[in-house]
N, C-alpha and C positions, 0 to 999 in steps of 0.2 A: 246241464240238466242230466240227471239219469236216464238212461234206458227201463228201469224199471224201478216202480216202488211196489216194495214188497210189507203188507200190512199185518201186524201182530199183535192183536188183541189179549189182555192178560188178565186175571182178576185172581190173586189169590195162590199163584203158583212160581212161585220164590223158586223153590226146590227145584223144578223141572225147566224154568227158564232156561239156564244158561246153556242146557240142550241144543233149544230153540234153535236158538240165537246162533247160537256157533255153527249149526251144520247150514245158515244164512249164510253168515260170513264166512266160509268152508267152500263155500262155492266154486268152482273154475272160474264162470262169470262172471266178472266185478261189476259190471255197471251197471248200479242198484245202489238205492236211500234204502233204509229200515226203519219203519215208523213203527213204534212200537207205543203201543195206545193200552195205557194204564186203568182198567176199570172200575175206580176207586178201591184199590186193591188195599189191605190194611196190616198186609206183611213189609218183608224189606225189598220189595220189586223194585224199589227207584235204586237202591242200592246192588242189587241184581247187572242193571243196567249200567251203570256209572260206573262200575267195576271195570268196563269191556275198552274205555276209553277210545270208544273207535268213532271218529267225526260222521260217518257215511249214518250212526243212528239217530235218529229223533224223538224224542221220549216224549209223551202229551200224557198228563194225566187229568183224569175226570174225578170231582170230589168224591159224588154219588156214582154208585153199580146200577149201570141201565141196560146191561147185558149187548152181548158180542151183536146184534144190527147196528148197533147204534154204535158202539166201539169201532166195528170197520167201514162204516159211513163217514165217521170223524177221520178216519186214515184216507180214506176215499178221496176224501176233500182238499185233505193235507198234499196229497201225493203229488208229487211231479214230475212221474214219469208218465211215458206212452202207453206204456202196459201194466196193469197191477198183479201183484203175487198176492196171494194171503199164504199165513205160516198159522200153525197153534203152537199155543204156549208147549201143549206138551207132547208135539209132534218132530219130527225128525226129518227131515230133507237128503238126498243123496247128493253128494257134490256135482254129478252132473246135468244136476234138476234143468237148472235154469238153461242153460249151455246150451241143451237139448230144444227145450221150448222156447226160445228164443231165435235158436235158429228155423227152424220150422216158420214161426211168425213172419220173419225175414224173408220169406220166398214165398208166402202164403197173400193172397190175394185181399182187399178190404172185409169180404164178406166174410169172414174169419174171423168170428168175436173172440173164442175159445180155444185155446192148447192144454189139454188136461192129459195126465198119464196114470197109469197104472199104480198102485198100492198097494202094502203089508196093512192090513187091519191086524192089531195085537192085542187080543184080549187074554187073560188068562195062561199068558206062556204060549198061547197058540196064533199060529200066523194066519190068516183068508186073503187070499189074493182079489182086489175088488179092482173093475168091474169080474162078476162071476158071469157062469156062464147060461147061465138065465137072459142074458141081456142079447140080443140078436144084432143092433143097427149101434154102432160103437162113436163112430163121427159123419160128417155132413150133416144132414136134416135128421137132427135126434129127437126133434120137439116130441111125436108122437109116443117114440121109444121114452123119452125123459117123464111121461102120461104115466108110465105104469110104474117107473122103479126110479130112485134116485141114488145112482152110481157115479155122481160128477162131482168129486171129494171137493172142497174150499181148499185144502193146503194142497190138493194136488193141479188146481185151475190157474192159468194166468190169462188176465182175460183184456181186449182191447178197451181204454180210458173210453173211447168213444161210445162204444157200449152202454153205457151208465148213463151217458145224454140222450139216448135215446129211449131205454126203457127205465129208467131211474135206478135206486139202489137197493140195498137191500129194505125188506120192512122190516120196521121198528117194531111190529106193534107182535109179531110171533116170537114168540117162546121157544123154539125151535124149527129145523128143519127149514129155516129162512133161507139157504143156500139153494135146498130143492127148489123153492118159490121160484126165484132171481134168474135160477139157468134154467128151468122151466118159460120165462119171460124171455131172454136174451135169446133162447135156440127158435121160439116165431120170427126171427128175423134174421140170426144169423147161423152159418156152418160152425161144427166144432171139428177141432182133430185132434187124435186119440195117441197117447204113443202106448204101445203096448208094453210099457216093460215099471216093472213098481220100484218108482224113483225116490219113493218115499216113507216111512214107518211113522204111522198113525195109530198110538196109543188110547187103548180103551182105558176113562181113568172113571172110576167109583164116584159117585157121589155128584158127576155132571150133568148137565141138562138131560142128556141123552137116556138118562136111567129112570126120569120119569114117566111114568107112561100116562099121565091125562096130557104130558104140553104135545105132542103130534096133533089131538083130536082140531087143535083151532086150525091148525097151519094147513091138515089135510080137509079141512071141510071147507078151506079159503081156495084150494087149488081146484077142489070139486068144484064150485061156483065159478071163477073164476074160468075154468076149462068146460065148463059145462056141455056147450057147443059141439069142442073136439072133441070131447069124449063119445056123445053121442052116436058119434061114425063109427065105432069101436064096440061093441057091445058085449067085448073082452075086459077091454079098459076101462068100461063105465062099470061093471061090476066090480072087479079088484079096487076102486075107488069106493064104490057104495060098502063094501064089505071091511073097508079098512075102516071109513067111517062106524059103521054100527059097530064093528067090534070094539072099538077105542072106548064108544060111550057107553055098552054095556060095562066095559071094563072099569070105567069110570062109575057105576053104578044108575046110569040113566037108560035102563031094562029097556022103557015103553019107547024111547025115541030110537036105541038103536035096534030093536032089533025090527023098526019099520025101515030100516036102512040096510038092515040082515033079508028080509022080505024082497026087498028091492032087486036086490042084488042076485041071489036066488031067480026070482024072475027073467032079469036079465038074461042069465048063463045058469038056466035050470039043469045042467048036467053036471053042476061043479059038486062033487061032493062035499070039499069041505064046507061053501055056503049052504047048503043042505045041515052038515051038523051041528053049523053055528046058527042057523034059526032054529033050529027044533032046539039045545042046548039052552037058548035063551027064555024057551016058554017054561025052564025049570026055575028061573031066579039066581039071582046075583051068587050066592054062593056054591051051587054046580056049574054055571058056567067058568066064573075063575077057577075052580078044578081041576075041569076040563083044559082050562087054559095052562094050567100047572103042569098038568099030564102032554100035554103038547099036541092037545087035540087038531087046535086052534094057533096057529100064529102067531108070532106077537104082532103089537102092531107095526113096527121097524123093520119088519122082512118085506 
């Protein structure tokens, strides 16, 4: 049996595969499967793959695109290692990704769901080193830290098989920012550890889920509900939540609901400025507030 399966979700990206894949198999660490889970992609991915002739991969394809939950659920299920890796299609790995986080694992206690490391975000020619430095509480008990910001990359996590029995997998039913959900779920129960150094290059690519800006508004108003509770202790965290909310749906053109969410929030943390110019902003209508959002009044809603 492997030490690790590592799960690679693809739909549609031929071109950037073989990236992937190589800087997997590039690894110092060998002992690792690669499931590589085909999202009924309708290029030459199967050929992508079957190129590489290398036994240790396992190629599943799906007829229908049901997007990346449900893709590394099916790998989830498949896997049979102890630990699971996730990679993106058009992400990039350092050879000593695994090496690293696997030995950490190895001397790390049960309560150790989580081994995640540092990253190059690359958009644009330009590089951001994530986690930034926004982020205060990096490993052990994140859950509350994980409340405000989602800085625990999916290609940069490997995370204990066990984990997923306990708090299940990823949900199928978000549109994005599913990862946020899961380690947001996994850190109530378990410690993370952090390695500080960015093991990994994770490509901003056009035209991905990531670029649209109404899919956050479901996934952040599931994690509001869902945290509701914890938040409540926080009345830092419950606004930065309430405000990421109204802003989305103003964004998304629902004025009267978000900017009761804008109000909220405000309340909360009445000395926030920018909640301050995103309710007053909002009693103008949908096209001064996107404006203003243009102008960089206001956030987006992914920061």
């Amino acid at each position: 049996m492997p030490k690790v399966s590592v799960i690679l979700p693809t739909y549609n990206r031929a071109h950037l595969l073989g990236r992937a894949i190589r800087s997997v198999l590039n690894q110092t660490y060998q002992d690792f499967e690669l499931i590589v889970v085909d999202d009924g992609s309708t290029d030459n991915t199967n050929e992508v793959v079957e190129s590489f002739n290398e036994p240790r991969i396992r190629y599943i394809r799906q007829e229908l695109n049901r997007g990346p939950p449900v893709a590394r659920n099916i790998g989830i299920n498949a896997a049979k290692g102890k630990y699971i890796a996730f990679q993106d299609s058009d992400d990039e790995w350092l050879p000593e990704k695994l090496k690293i986080q696997i030995s950490i694992f190895e001397r790390s206690p049960e309560r150790i769901g989580v081994v995640y490391t540092g990253f190059y975000l690359i958009k644009c020619g330009r590089k951001e080193y994530i986690p930034d430095k926004k982020v205060k509480i990096f490993e052990d008990d994140i859950y509350r830290e994980l409340l405000k910001k989602n800085f625990v990359g999916t290609p940069a996590a490997i995370v204990r098989k066990s984990c997923f029995e306990r708090v299940g997998m990823f949900n199928e039913n978000l549109p994005c920012l599913e990862d946020w959900e899961l380690f947001i779920r996994i850190s109530k129960y378990y410690n993370f550890r952090f390695i500080d150094e960015p093991l990994l290059n994770a490509f901003f690519s056009p035209g991905s889920i990531s670029t649209n800006r109404e899919a956050p508004l479901k996934a952040h108003m599931l994690i509001l509900f869902e945290n509701i509770c914890e938040l409540e202790k926080n009345r830092y965290s419950l606004a930065n939540m309430l405000y990421l909310v109204g802003n989305q749906l103003c964004q998304a053109g629902n004025m009267c609901e978000g900017r009761g969410y804008l109000i909220r929030a405000l309340r909360t943390n009445p000395l926030n400025i920018k909640y301050m110019l995103a309710a007053f902003s909002s009693l103008l209508g949908r096209g001064a507030y996107a404006n203003i959002c243009r102008l960089k009044c206001i956030i987006c809603p992914n920061d």
